[in-house]
N, CA, C and O atoms as a GROMACS GRO file, in nm:
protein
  364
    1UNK      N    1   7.516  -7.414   4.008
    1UNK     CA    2   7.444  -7.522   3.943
    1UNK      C    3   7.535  -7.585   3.838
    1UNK      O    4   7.608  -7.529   3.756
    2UNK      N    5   7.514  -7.709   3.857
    2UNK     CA    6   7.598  -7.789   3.756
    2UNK      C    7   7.550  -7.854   3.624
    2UNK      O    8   7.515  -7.969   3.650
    3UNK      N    9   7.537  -7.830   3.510
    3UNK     CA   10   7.465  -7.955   3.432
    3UNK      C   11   7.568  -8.062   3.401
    3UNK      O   12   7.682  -8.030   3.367
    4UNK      N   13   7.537  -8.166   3.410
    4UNK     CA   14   7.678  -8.249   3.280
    4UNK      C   15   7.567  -8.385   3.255
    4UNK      O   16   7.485  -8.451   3.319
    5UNK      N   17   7.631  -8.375   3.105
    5UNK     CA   18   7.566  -8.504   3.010
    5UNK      C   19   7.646  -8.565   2.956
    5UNK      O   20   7.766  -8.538   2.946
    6UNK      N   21   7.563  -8.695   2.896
    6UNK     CA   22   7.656  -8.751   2.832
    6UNK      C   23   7.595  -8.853   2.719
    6UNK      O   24   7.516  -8.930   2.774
    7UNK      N   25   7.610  -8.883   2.555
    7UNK     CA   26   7.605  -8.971   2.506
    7UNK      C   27   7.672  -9.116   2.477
    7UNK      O   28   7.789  -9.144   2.452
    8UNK      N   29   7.544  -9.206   2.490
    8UNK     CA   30   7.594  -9.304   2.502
    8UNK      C   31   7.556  -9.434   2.364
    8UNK      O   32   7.444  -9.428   2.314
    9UNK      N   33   7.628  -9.513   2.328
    9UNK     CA   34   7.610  -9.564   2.193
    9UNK      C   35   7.645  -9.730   2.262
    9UNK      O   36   7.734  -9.777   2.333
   10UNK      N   37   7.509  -9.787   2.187
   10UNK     CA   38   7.506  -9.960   2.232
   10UNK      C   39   7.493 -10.023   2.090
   10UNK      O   40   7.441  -9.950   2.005
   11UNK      N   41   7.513 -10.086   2.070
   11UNK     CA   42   7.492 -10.155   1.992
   11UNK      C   43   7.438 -10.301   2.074
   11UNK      O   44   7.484 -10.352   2.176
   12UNK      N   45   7.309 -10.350   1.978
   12UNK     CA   46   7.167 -10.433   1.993
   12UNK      C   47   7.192 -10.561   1.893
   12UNK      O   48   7.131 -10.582   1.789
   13UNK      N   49   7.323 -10.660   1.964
   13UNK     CA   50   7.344 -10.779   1.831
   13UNK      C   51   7.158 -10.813   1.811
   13UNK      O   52   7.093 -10.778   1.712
   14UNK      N   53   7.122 -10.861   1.888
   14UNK     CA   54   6.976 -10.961   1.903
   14UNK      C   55   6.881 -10.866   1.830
   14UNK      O   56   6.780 -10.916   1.780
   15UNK      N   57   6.897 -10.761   1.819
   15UNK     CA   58   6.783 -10.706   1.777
   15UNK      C   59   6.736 -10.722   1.633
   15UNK      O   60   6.817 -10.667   1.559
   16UNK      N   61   6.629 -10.780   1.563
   16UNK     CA   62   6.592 -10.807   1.378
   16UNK      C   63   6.498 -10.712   1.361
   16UNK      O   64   6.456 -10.699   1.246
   17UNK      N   65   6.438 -10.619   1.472
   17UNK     CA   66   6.355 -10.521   1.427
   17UNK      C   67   6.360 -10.416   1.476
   17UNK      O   68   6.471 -10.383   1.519
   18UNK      N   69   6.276 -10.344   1.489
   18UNK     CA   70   6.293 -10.194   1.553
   18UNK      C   71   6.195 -10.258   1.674
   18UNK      O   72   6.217 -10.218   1.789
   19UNK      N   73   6.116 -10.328   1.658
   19UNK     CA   74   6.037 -10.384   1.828
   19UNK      C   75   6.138 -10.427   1.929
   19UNK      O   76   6.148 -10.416   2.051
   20UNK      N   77   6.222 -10.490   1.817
   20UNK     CA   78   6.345 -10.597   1.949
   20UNK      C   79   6.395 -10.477   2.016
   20UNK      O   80   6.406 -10.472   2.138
   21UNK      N   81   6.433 -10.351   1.912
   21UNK     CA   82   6.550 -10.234   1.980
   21UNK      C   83   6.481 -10.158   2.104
   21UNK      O   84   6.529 -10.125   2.213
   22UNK      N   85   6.310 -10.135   2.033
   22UNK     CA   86   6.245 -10.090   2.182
   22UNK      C   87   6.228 -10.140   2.288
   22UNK      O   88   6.210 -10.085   2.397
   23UNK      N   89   6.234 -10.307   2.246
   23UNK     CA   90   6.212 -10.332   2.430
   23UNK      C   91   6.361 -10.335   2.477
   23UNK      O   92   6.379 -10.302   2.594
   24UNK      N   93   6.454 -10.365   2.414
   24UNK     CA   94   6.591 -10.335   2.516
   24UNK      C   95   6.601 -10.206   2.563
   24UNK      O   96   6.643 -10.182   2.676
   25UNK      N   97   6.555 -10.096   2.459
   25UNK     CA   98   6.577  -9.922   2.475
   25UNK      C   99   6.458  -9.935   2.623
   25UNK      O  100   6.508  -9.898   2.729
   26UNK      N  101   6.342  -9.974   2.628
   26UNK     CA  102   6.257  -9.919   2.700
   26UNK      C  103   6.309  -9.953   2.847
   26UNK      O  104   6.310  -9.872   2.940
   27UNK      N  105   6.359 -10.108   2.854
   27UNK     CA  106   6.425 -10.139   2.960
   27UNK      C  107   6.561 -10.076   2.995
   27UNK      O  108   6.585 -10.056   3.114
   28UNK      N  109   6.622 -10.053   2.933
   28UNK     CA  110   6.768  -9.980   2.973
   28UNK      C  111   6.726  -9.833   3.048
   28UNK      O  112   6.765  -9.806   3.162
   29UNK      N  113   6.642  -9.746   2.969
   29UNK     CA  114   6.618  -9.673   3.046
   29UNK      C  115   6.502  -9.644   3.128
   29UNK      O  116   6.518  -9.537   3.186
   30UNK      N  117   6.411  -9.690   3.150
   30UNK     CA  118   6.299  -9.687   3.256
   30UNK      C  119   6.404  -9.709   3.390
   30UNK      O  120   6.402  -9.636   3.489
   31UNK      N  121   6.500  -9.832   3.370
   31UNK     CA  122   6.536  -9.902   3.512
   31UNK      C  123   6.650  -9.833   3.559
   31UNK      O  124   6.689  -9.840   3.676
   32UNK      N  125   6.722  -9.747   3.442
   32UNK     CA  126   6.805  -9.608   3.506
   32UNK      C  127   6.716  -9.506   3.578
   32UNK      O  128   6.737  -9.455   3.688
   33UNK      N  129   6.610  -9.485   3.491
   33UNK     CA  130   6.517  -9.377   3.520
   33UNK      C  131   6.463  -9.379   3.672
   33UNK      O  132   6.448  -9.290   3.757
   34UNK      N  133   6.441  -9.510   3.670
   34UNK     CA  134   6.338  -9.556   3.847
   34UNK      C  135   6.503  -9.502   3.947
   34UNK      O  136   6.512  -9.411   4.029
   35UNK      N  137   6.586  -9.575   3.909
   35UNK     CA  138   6.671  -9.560   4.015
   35UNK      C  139   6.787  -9.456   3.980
   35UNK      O  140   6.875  -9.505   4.051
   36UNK      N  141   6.827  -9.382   3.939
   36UNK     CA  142   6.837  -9.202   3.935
   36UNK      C  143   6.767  -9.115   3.908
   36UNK      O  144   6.684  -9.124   3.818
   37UNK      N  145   6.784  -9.006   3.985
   37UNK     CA  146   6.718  -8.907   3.887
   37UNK      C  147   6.795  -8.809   3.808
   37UNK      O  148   6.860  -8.713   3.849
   38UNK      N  149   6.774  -8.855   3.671
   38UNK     CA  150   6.843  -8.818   3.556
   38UNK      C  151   6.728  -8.823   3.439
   38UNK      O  152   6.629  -8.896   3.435
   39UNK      N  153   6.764  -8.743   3.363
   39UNK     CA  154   6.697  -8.709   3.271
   39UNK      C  155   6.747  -8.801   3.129
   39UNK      O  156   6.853  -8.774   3.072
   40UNK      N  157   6.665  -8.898   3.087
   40UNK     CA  158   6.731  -8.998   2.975
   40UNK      C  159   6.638  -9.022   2.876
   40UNK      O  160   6.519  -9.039   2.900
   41UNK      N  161   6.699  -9.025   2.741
   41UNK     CA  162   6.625  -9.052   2.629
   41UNK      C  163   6.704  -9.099   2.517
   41UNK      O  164   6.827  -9.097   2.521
   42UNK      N  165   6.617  -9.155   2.389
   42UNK     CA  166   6.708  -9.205   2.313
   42UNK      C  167   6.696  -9.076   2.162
   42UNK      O  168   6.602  -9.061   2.084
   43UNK      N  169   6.840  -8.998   2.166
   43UNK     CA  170   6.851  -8.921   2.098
   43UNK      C  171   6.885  -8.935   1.937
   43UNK      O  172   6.913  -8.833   1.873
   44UNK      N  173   6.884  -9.024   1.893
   44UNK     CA  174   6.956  -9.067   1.783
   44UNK      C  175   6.971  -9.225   1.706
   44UNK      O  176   7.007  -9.315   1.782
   45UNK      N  177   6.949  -9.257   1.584
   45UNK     CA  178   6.972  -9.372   1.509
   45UNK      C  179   6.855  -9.434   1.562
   45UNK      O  180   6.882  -9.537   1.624
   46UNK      N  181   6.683  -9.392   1.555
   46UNK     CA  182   6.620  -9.428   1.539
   46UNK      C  183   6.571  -9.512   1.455
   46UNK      O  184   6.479  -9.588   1.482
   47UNK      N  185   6.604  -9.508   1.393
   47UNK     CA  186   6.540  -9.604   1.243
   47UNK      C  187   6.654  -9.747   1.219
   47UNK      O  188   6.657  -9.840   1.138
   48UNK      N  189   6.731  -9.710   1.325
   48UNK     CA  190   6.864  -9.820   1.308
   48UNK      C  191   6.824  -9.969   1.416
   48UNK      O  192   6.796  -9.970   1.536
   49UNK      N  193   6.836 -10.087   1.315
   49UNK     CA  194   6.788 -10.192   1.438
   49UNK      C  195   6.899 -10.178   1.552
   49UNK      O  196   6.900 -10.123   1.662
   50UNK      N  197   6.966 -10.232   1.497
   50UNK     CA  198   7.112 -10.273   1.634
   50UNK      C  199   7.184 -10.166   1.691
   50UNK      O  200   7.272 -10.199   1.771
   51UNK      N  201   7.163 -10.008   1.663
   51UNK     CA  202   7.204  -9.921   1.705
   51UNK      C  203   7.100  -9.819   1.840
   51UNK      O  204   6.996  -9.755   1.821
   52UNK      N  205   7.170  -9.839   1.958
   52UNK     CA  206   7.085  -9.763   2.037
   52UNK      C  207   7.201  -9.654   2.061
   52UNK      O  208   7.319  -9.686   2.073
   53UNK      N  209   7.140  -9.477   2.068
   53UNK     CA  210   7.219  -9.419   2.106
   53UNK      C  211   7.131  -9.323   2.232
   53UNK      O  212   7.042  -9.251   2.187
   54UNK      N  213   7.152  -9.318   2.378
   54UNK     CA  214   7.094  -9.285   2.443
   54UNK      C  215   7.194  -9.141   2.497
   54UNK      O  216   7.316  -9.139   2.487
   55UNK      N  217   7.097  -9.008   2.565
   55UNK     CA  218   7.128  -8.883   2.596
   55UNK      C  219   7.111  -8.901   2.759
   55UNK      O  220   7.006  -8.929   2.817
   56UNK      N  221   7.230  -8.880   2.815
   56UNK     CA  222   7.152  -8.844   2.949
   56UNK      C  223   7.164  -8.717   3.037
   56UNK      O  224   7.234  -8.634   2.978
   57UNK      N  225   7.123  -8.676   3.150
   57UNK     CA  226   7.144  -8.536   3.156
   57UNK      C  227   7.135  -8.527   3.297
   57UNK      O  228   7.026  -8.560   3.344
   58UNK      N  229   7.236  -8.484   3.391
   58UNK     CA  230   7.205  -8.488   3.491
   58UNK      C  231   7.208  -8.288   3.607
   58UNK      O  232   7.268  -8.199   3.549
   59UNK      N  233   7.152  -8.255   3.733
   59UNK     CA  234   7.164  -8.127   3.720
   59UNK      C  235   7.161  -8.126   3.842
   59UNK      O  236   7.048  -8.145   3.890
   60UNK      N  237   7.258  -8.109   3.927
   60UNK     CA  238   7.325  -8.077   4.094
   60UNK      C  239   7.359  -7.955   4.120
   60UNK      O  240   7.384  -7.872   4.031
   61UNK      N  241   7.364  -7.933   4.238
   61UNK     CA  242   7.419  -7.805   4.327
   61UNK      C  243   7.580  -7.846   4.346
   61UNK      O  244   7.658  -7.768   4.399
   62UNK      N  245   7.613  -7.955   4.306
   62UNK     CA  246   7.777  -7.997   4.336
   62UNK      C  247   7.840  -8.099   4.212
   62UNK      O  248   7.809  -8.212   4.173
   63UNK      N  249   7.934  -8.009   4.173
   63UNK     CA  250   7.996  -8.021   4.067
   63UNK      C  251   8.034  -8.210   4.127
   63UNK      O  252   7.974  -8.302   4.072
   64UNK      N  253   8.103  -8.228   4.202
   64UNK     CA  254   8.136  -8.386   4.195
   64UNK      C  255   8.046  -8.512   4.226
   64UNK      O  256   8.071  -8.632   4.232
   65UNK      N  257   7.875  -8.401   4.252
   65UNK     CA  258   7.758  -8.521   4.320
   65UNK      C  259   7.718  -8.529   4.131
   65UNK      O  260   7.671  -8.635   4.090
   66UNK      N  261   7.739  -8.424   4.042
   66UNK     CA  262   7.673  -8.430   3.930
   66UNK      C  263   7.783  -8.562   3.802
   66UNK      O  264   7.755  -8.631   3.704
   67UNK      N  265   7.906  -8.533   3.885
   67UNK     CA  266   8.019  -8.609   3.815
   67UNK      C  267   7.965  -8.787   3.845
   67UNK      O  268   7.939  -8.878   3.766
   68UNK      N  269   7.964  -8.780   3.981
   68UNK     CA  270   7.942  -8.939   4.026
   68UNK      C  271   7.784  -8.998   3.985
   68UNK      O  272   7.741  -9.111   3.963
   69UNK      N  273   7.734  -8.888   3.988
   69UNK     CA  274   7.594  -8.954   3.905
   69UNK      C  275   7.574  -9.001   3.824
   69UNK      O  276   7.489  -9.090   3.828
   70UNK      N  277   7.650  -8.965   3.683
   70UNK     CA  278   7.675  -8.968   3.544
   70UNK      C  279   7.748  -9.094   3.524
   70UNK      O  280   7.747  -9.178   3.434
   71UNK      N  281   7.808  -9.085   3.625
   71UNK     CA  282   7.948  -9.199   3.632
   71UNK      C  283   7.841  -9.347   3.626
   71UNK      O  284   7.812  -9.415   3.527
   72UNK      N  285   7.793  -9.366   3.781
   72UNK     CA  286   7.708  -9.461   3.817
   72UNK      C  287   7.581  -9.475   3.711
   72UNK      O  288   7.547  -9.582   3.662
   73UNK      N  289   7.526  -9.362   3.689
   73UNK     CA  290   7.446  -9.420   3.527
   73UNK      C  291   7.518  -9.472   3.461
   73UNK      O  292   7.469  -9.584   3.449
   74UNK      N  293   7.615  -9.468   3.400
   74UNK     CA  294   7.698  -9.518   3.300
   74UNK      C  295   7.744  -9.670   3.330
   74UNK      O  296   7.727  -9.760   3.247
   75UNK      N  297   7.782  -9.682   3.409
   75UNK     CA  298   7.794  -9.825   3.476
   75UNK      C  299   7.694  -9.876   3.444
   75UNK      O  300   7.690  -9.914   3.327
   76UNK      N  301   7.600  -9.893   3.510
   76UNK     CA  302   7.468  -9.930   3.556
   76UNK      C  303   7.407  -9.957   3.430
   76UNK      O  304   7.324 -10.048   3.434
   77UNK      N  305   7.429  -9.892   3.293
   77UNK     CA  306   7.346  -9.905   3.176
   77UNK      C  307   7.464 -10.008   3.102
   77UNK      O  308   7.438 -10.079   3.004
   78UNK      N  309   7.575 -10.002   3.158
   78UNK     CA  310   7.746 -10.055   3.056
   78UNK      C  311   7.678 -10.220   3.127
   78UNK      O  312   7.740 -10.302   3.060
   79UNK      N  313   7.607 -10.283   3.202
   79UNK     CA  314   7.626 -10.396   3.244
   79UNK      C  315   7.488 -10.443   3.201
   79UNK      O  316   7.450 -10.552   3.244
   80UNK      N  317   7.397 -10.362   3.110
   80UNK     CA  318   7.285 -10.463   3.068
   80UNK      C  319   7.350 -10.553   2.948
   80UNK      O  320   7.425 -10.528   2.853
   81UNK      N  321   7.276 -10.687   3.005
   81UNK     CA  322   7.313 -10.844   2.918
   81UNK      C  323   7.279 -10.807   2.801
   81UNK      O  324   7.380 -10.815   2.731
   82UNK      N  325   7.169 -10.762   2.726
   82UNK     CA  326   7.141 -10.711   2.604
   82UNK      C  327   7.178 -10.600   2.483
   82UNK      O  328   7.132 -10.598   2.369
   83UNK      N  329   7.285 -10.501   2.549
   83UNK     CA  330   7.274 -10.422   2.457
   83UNK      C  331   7.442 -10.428   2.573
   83UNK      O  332   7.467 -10.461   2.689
   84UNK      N  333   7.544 -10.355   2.417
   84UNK     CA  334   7.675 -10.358   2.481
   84UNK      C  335   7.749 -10.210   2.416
   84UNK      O  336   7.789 -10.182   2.303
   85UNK      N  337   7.747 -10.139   2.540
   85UNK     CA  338   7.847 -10.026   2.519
   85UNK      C  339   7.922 -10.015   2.441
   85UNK      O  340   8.030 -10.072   2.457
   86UNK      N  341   7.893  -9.932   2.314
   86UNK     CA  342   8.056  -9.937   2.217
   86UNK      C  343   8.088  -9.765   2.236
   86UNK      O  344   8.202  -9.739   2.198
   87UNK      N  345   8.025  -9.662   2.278
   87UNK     CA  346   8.103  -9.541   2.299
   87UNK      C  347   8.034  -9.430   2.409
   87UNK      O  348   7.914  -9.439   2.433
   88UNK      N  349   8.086  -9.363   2.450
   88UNK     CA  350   8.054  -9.280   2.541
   88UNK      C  351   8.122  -9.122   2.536
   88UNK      O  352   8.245  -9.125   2.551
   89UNK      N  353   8.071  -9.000   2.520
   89UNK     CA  354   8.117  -8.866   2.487
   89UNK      C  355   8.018  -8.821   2.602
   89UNK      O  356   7.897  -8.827   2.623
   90UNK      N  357   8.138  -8.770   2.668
   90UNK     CA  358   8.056  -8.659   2.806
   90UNK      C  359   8.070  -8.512   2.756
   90UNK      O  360   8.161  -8.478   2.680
   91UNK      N  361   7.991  -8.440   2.797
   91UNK     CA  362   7.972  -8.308   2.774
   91UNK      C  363   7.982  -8.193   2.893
   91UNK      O  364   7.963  -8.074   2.867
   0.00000   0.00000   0.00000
């Protein structure tokens, strides 16, 4: 069994409140969520408008199906119009 995760840090120019940050947060990950199955949440800098920092977690029988999963989440969340990737730490 494989686990591998990874944090991920966006920064939210548009966002003036903590409402603006939830609906980008809720959309970034519901629409990972529908289309992997990965385990995602937002772990950190809650109280921060323009800062989203999201956890994700993924858990295979094959070390390189658990690698490419992580990978393709990461993509997949790096190309929303609203919120723009500034760091990424895999675990």
């Amino acid at each position: 069994m494989y686990v591998l995760s990874a944090k991920l840090t966006f920064n939210i120019p548009g966002a003036g409140s903590l409402k603006d940050k939830r609906q980008v947060r809720r959309s970034i990950i519901e629409k990972a969520r529908n289309r992997y199955n990965a385990s995602i949440s937002e772990v950190g800098a809650q109280d921060v408008h323009q800062t989203l920092i999201i956890g994700i977690a993924v858990v295979s029988g094959e070390k390189v199906h658990a690698e490419n999963s992580i990978n393709e989440i990461i993509r997949f969340m790096e190309n929303n119009p609203n919120a723009e990737l500034t760091a990424i730490e895999e675990y």
